[in-house]
N, C-alpha and C positions, 0 to 999 in steps of 0.2 A: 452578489446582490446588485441590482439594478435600482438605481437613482435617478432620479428626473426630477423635473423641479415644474412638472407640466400644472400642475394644481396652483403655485406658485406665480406663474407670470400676470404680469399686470394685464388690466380689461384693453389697453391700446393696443396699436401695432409700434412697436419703439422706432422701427425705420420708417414705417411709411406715414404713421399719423392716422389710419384709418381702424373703423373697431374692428377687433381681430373675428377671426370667423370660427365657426362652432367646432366640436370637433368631430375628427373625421368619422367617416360613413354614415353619415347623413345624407339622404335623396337629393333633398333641395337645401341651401341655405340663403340665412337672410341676409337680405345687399340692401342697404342703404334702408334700413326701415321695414321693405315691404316682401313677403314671401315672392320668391318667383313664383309669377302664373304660368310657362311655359318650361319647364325643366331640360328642353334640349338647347334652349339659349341660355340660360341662367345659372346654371349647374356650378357651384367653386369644382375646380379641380383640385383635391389635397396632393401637395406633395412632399415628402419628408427629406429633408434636407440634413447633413450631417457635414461638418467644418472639424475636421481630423485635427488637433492642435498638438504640437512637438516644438519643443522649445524652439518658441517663436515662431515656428513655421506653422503652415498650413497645408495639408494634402488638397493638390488638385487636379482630375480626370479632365482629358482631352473627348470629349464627344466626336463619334463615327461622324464623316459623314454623310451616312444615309439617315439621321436622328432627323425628323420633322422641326423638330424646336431647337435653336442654337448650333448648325452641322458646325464642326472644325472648332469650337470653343472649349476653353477651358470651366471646368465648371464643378459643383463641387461632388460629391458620393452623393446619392440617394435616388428618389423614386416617387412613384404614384403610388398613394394610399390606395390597398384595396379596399373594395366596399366592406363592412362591417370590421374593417381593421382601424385599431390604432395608431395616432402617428406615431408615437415611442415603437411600438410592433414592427411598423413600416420602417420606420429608420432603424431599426436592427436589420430586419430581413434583406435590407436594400444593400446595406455596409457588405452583409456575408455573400450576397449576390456578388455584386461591384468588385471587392475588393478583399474577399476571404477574412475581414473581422470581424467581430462582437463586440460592439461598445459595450462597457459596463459602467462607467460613470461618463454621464453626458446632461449637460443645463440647457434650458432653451435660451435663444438668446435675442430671436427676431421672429417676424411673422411679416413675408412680404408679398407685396400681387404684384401679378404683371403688367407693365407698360401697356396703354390702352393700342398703342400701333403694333404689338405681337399677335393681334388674332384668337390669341389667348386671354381678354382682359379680366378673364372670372375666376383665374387661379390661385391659389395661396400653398404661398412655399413658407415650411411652418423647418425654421434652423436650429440645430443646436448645434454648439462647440462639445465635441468627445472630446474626454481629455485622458481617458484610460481606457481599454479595448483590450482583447484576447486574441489571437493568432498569430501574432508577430509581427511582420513586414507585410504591409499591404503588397496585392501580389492583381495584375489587370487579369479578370475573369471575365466571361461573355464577349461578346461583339459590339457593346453600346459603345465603348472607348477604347479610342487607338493608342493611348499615352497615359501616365500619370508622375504629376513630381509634386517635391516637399520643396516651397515656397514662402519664403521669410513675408511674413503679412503686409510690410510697409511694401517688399517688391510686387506681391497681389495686386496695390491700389494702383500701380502704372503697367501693371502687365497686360500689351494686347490680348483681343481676342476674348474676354470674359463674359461670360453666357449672360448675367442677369447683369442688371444696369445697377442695381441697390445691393450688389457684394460686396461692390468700392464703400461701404460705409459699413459694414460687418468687418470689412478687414483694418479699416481706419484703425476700430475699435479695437480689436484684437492688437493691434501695433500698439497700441499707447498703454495698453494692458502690462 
C-alpha cells in the first residue's frame, strides 16, 4: 500500500519560502497572485523529485551530458509530471524509469523553483524522501544518466557538481535527521 503524506504538507514551500504551487496537471498555474495571461511564458513545470534515503545515505544520478538542464551533474531520481498525472504517479513512474524501483512508502518533504538565472524560473520540483521501495538495488536504466552512487547526506552538502542550488538544504536536513 502506498503512503504519502501529499494531503498533509503545509500551504509554504519549507525551502524556498514561496506559496507552493497547485497540483500537477494543470494548464496554467498561479504565480504570485495572478493567473497567467500567456501560458507559453508562465507555465510551472512539475517535476517529481524522489531522495532515495538508506541509512544515512542518499541515492544520487549523474545526468547525461546531452540533458538541456544540469549536463554532468549529480542530481537526484525523478521527472516531468505528465499532463493529467499526478506527482505521487510521476515520482513512481520516474523511480521505475530511472532506476527499476517502486517506492512504497515516501513523505513529501520540500516543494522547490528554480533560480531565476536557469531559464527555467516557472518550475517546481515538488521532493520526497522514500524510505522503502520494491526491486532491490537501484540498477542505471535509459540514457538520462551516466552514473549513480549512495551518498552519506552530510557528504551531498559539499559534493561538487549538484544540479539544483536548494538540495544543499534537503540534505542538511536529512543529516541532522
Amino acid at each position: 500500500m502506498l503512503q504519502s503524506s501529499w494531503e498533509t504538507r503545509p500551504p509554504y514551500d519549507v525551502i524556498g519560502g514561496r506559496e507552493r504551487c497547485e497540483p500537477a496537471g494543470w494548464s496554467e498555474r498561479k504565480i504570485f497572485g495572478q493567473f497567467a495571461s500567456h501560458p507559453l511564458e508562465f507555465v510551472l513545470r512539475d517535476f517529481a523529485c524522489a531522495v532515495f534515503v538508506r541509512d544515512g545515505q542518499v541515492l544520487l544520478m549523474k545526468r547525461a551530458p546531452h540533458k538541456a538542464w544540469y549536463p554532468n551533474c549529480w542530481d537526484l531520481v525523478g521527472g516531468h509530471v505528465e499532463p493529467g498525472e499526478s506527482v505521487e504517479a510521476a515520482l513512481i513512474r520516474e523511480a521505475q524509469e530511472d532506476v527499476g524501483l517502486t517506492p512504497v512508502r515516501f513523505r513529501w518533504i520540500a516543494e522547490l523553483s528554480e533560480p531565476q538565472e536557469s531559464g527555467n524560473p516557472h518550475a517546481c520540483f515538488h521532493v520526497y524522501a522514500v524510505t522503502e521501495w520494491v526491486g532491490g538495488e537501484p540498477t542505471l536504466l535509459g540514457d538520462e544518466h551516466t552514473a549513480m552512487q549512495w551518498v552519506k547526506a552530510a557528504r551531498a552538502l559539499v559534493l561538487e557538481g549538484i544540479a539544483h542550488p536548494q538540495y544543499a538544504r534537503i540534505f542538511r536536513k536529512l543529516a541532522a535527521a
